[in-house]
C-alpha positions as CSV (number, residue, x, y, z in Angstrom):
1,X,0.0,0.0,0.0
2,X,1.0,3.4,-0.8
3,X,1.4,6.1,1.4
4,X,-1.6,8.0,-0.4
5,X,-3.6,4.8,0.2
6,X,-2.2,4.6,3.6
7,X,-3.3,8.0,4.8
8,X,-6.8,8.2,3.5
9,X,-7.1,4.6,5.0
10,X,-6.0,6.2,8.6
11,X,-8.3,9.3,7.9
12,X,-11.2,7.4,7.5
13,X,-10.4,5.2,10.5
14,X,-9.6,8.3,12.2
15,X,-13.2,9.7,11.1
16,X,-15.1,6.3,11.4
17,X,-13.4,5.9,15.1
18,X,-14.8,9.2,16.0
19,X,-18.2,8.8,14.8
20,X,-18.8,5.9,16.3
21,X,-17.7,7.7,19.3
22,X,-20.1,10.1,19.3
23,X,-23.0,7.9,17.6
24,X,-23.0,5.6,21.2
25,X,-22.6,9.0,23.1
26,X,-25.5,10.7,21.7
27,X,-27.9,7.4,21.7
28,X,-26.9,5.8,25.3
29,X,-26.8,9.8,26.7
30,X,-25.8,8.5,30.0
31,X,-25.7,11.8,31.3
32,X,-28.7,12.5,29.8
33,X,-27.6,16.2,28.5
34,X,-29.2,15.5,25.1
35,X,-32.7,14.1,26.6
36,X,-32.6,17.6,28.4
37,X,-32.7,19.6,25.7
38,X,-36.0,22.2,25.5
39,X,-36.6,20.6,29.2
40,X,-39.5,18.2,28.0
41,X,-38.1,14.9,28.7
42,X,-39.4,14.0,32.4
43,X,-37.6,10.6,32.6
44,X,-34.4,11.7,33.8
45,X,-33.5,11.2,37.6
46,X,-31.2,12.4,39.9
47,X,-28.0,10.6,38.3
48,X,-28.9,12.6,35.2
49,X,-27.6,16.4,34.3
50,X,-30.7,17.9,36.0
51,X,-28.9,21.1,36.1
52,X,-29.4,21.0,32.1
53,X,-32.5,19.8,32.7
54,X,-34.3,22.3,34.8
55,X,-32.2,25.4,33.1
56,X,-33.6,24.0,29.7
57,X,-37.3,23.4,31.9
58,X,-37.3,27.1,32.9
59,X,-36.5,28.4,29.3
60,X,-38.7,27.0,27.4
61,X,-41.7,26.8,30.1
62,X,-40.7,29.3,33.1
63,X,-43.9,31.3,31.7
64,X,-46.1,28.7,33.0
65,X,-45.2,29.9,36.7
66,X,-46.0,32.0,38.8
67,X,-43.2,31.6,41.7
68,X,-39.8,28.8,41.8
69,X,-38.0,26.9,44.8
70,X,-34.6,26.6,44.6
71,X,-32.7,24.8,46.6
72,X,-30.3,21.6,47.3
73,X,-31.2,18.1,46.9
74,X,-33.1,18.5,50.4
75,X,-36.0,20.7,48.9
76,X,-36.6,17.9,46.6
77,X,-39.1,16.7,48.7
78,X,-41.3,19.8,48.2
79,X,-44.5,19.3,46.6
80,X,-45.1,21.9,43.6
81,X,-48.7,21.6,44.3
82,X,-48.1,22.3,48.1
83,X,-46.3,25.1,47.7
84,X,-49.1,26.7,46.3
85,X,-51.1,26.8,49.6
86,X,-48.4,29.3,50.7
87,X,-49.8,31.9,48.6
88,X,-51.9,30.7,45.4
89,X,-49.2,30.7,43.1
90,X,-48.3,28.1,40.6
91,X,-44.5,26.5,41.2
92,X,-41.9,24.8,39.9
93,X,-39.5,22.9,42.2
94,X,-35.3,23.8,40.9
95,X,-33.7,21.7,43.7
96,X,-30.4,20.5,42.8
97,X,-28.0,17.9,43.6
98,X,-25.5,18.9,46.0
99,X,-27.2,22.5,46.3
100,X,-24.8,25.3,46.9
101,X,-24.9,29.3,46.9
102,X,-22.9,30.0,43.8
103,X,-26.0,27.5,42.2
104,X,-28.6,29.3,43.8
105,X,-27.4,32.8,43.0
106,X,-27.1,31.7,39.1
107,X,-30.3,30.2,39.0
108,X,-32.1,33.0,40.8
109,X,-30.7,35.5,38.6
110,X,-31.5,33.0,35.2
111,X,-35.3,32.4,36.2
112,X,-35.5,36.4,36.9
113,X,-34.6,37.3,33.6
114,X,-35.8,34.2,31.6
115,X,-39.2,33.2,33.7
116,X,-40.2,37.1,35.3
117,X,-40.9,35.3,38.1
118,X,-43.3,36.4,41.0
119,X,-41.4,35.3,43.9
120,X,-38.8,33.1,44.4
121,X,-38.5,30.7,47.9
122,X,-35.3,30.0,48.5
123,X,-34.5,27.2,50.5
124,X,-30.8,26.5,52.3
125,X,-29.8,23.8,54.2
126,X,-27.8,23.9,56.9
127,X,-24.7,22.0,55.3
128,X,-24.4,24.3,52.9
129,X,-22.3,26.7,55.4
130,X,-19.4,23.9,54.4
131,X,-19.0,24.3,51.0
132,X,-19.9,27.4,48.0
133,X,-19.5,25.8,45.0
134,X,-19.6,21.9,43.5
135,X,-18.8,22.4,39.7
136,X,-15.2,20.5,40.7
137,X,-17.5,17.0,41.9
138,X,-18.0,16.6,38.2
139,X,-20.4,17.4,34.5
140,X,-23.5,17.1,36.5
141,X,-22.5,19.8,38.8
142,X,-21.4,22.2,36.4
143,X,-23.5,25.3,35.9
144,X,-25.2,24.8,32.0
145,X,-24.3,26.6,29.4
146,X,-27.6,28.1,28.4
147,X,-27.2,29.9,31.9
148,X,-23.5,30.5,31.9
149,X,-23.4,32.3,28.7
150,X,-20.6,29.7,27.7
151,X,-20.3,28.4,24.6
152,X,-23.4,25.6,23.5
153,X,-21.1,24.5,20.9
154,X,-18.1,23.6,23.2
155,X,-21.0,22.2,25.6
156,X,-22.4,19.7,22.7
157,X,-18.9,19.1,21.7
158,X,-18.1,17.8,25.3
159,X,-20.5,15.8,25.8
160,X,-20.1,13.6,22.7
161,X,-16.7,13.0,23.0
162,X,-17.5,11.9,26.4
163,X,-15.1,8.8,27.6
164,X,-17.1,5.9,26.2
165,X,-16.5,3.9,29.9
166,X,-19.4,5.8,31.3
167,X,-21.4,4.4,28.4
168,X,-20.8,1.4,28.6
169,X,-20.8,1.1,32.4
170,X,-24.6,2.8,31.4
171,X,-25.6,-0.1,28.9
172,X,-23.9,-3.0,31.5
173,X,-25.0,-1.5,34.6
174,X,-28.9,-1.0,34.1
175,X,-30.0,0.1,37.3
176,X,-33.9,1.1,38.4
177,X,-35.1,4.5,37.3
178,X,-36.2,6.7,39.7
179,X,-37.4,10.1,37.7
180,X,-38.0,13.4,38.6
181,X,-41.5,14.4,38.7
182,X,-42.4,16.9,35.7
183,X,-42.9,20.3,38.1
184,X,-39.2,19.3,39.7
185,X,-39.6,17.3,42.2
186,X,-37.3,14.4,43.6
187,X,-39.3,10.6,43.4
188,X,-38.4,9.3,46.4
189,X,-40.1,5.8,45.8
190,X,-36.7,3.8,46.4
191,X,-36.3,5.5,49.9
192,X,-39.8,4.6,50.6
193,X,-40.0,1.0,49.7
194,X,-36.7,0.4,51.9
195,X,-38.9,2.0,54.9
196,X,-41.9,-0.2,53.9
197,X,-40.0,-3.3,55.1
198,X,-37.6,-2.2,57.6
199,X,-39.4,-1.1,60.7
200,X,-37.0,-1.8,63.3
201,X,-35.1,1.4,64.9
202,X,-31.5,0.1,64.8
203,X,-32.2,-2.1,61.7
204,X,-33.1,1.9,60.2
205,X,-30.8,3.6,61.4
206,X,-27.8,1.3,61.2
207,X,-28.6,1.3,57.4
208,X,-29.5,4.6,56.1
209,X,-27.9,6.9,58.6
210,X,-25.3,5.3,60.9
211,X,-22.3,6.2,58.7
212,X,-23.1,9.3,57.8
213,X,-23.8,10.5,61.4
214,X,-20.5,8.8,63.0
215,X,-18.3,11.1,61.5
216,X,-20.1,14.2,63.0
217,X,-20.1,13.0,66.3
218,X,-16.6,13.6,67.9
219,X,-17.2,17.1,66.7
220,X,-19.2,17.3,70.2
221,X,-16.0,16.7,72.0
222,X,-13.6,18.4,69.5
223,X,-15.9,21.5,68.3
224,X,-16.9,22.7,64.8
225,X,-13.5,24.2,62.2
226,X,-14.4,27.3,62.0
227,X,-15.7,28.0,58.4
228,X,-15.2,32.1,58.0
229,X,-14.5,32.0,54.7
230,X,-16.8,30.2,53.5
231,X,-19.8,31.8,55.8
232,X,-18.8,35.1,54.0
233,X,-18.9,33.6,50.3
234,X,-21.9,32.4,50.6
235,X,-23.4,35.5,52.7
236,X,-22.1,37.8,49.9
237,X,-23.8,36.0,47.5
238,X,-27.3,36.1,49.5
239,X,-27.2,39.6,50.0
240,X,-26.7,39.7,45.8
241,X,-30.0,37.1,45.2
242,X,-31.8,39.9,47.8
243,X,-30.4,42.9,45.8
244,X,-31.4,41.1,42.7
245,X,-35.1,40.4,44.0
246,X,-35.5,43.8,45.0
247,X,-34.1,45.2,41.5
248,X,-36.5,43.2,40.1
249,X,-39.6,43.7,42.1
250,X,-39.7,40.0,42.9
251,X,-40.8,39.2,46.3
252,X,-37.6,36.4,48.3
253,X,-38.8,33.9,50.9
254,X,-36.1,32.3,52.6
255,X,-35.9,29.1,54.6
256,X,-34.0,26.8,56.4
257,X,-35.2,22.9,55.8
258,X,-35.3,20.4,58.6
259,X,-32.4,18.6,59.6
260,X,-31.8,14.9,61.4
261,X,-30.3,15.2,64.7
262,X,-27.0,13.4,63.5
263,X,-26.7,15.8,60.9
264,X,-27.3,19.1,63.4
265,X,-25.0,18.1,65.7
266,X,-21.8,18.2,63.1
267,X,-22.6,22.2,62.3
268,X,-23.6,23.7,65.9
269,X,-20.9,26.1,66.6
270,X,-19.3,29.6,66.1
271,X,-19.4,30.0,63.0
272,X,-22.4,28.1,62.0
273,X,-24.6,30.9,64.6
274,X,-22.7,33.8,63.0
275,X,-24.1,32.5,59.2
276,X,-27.7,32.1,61.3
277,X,-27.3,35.7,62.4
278,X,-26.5,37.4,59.6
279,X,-28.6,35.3,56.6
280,X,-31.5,37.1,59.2
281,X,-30.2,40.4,58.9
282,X,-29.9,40.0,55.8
283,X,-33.4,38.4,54.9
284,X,-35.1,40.4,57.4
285,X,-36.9,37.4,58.8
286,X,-36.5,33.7,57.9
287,X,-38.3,30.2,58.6
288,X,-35.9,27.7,60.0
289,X,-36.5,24.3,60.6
290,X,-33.1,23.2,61.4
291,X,-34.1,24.0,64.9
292,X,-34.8,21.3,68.1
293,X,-38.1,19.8,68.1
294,X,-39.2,16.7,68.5
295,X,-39.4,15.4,64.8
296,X,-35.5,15.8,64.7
297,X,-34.9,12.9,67.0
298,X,-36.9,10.4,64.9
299,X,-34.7,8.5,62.0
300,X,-38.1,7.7,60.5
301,X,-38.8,11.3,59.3
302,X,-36.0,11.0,57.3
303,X,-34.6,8.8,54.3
304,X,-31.2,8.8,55.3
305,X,-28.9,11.2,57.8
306,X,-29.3,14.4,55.5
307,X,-32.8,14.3,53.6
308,X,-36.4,14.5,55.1
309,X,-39.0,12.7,53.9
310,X,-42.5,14.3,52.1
311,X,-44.3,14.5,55.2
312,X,-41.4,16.5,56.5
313,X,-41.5,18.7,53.6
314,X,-45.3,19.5,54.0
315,X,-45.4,20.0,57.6
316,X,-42.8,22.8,57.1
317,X,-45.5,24.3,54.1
318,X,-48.7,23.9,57.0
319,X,-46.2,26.2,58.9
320,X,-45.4,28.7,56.7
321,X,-48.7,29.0,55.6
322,X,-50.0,29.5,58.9
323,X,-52.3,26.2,59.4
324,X,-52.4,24.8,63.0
325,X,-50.2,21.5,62.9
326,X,-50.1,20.1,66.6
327,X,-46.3,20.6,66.5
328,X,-45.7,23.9,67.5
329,X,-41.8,23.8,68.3
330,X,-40.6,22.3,64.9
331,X,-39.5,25.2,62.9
332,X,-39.2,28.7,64.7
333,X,-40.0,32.3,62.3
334,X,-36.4,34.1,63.4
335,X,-36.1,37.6,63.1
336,X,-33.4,40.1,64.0
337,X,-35.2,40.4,67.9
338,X,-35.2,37.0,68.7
339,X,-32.1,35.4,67.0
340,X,-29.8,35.7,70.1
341,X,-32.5,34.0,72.3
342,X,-32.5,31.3,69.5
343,X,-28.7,30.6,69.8
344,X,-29.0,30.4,73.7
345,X,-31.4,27.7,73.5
346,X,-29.3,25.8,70.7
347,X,-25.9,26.0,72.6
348,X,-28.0,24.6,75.6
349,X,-29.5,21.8,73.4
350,X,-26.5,20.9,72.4
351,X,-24.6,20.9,75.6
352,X,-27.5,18.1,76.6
353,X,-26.4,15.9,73.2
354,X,-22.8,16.3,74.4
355,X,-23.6,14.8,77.7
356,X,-25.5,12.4,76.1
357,X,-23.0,11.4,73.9
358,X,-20.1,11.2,76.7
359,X,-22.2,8.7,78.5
360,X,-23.6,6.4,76.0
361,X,-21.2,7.2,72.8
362,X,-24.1,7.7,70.3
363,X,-27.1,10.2,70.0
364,X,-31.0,9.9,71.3
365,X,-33.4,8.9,69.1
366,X,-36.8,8.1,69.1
367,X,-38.5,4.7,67.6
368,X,-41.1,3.8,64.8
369,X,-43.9,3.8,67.5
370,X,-43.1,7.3,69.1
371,X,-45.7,10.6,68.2
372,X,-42.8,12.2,66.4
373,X,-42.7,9.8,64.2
374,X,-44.9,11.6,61.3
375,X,-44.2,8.9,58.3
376,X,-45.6,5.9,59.8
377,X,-49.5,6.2,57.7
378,X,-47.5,7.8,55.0
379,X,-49.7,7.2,51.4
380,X,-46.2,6.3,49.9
381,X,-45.5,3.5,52.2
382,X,-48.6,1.6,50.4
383,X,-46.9,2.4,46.8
C-alpha cells in the first residue's frame, strides 16, 4: 500500500473511530444532556444532568409559573402543588443535587430574567455553610451553558466525545429509574419501599444513617473548624440574590429545611450561629427548621442522615402558611429580635447531646412507634 492509500485509509479510521464515538454517546446519553434539551423529557432522575434539565425546563416553560423553589437536593421533597397553599401561586420545584450558593445565585438571577418570576422561595440547608461551589464534583454539577453564557457549541462538543466507559458502564449497569416528577420534584419511591420493610429502629438507622452521622459525632467533644471564609462567600452571595429580587420587584422567601439530629449536631458552633445571624439580617426574617423539636430525634422522618422525607416537607408548608399542625416547636420564624435567644437555646440543646454522647457514645433517638414519628401512615409507604 501506498502512502496516499495509507493516509486516507487512517483518515477514515480516524473519522469512522470518531463517529462511532459520538454515535453511542448521543444514543446511550448516560448523562442525559441531550434528553434535556428544550426541558420536556421527564424521565431523567437524579443521576442525570438535571442542572441542564431544569435550566432548559425554565427556558422554554418558566412562563407557566408564577413563583420557583430553589434549593439543594433536600427541597426535593417539596410538593409543587403544596407550595401553592403558601400563597396561590403556581411553582416549579429547581432543587439540585449537592445544592450550593454560587448555584442558587445563578439560577435566581437566570429564572428572573428568563421566567419574570413572581417570587422566588429559597430554601438553604444547613450543610451548605461547608462548601460554595460543586462544579469540581463533576459534568453534573457544572452550571449549564444556556445559563452561563458559555459556549453551547463547546458544551455539545463535550458531551459527545464523552469517555465511552461511562457508556458502557450505562448499557452494562442498568439500574432502576427513579425520575423526577415533571414540576421538579425528587421521586423518592426507592427511599420509601426500603422504609416499607424495615421497621425496626436500629435495623433503620444502622442502614440509612449510621455512617453518615459517625463522622459528625466527635465534633461534640472536639468542636466545629471554623468556616469564616466560606460563611462570607456564601453571605455575599445572599445579599446579591436579595439585591437582585428587590431590582426586580420580585418578592424572596427564605428558609431553612429540617435537619436529622445526627446531621445538626456536626454544624452547631461559632461560626455556624454567625451564618444564622447574619442570613436574618440580611433576609429580614427567615423560617428555620433546622431548629430542636421533637421530629429531629426520629430517623423515620428521614430517608437517610441528610434528607427529610414528604411528610417532612409538607409540615414545614402547613407552617409557613399559617395552618395549625399540633407541633408547634418544629420550625421557629427568626427575626433580628429573637435570634440571640434562638442561639442560647441551641448552645444549651447541644450541651445536653454532648452529655448524652459522653455517656452512651451515640445520640438519642426516638423509635417507629413514638408521636414524632410523622411517616408511619404515610400514602407512599402503600406504593
Amino acid at each position: 500500500m501506498n502512502s496516499k492509500k495509507w493516509t486516507i485509509s487512517f483518515v477514515i479510521i480516524i473519522l469512522l473511530s470518531l463517529l462511532f464515538i459520538v454515535s453511542v454517546n448521543f444514543f446511550v446519553d448516560p448523562y442525559g444532556y441531550f434528553r434535556a434539551q428544550k426541558g420536556e423529557n421527564y424521565t431523567m432522575d437524579e443521576e442525570d444532568y438535571l442542572r441542564e434539565q431544569k435550566a432548559e425546563h425554565i427556558k422554554y416553560h418558566g412562563d407557566e409559573y408564577d413563583a420557583f423553589l430553589v434549593g439543594g437536593s433536600k427541597a426535593g421533597a417539596i410538593h409543587s402543588d403544596k407550595l401553592s397553599e403558601i400563597d396561590g401561586y403556581k411553582y416549579y420545584n429547581c432543587w439540585l443535587l449537592s445544592g450550593n450558593f454560587e448555584d442558587y445565585y445563578n439560577y435566581c438571577k437566570y429564572i428572573i430574567n428568563t421566567a419574570h418570576p413572581k417570587k422566588l422561595l429559597l430554601h438553604i440547608s444547613t450543610s451548605e455553610i461547608a462548601q460554595f461551589d460543586r462544579e469540581a464534583k463533576g459534568d453534573i454539577y457544572e452550571i449549564p451553558a444556556v445559563m452561563s453564557g458559555n459556549s453551547k457549541v463547546a458544551e455539545v462538543t463535550k458531551f459527545l466525545f464523552k469517555n465511552l466507559s461511562v457508556s458502557w458502564d450505562t448499557i452494562t449497569e442498568k439500574e432502576d429509574s427513579y425520575p423526577v416528577e415533571k414540576t421538579g420534584e425528587r421521586n423518592l419511591t426507592k427511599y420509601y419501599a426500603y422504609y416499607r420493610d424495615h421497621k425496626d429502629t436500629t435495623t433503620y438507622y444502622d442502614y440509612l444513617m449510621k455512617a453518615q452521622v459517625d463522622p459528625y459525632l466527635p465534633r461534640l467533644i472536639n468542636g466545629t473548624k471554623d468556616k469564616t471564609d466560606l460563611v462570607n462567600s456564601n453571605l455575599s452571595y445572599l445579599k446579591k440574590i436579595k439585591q437582585l429580587c428587590d431590582k426586580n420587584k420580585v418578592e424572596l422567601n427564605v428558609f431553612l429545611g429540617s435537619l436529622f439530629i445526627g446531621e445538626m449536631v456536626g454544624y452547631e458552633g461559632n461560626s455556624f450561629y454567625n451564618w444564622l445571624t447574619q442570613m436574618v439580617e440580611i433576609t429580614g426574617g427567615l423560617w428555620g427548621f433546622n431548629n430542636y423539636n421533637d421530629l429531629v430525634y426520629n430517623p423515620f422522618n428521614y430517608y437517610n442522615a441528610r434528607h427529610y422525607y414528604y411528610e417532612m416537607a409538607d409540615l414545614m408548608i402547613d407552617r409557613m402558611s399559617g395552618k395549625q399542625t399540633g407541633h408547634d416547636d418544629f420550625g421557629v420564624y427568626l427575626t433580628p429580635d429573637n435570634i440571640a435567644s434562638e442561639i442560647a437555646t441551641r448552645r444549651a440543646k447541644t450541651d445536653e447531646i454532648r452529655e448524652y454522647y459522653k455517656k452512651t457514645g451515640t445520640i438519642p433517638l426516638r423509635d417507629y412507634n413514638d408521636a414524632s414519628n410523622i411517616t408511619r401512615d404515610s400514602q407512599y409507604l402503600n406504593n
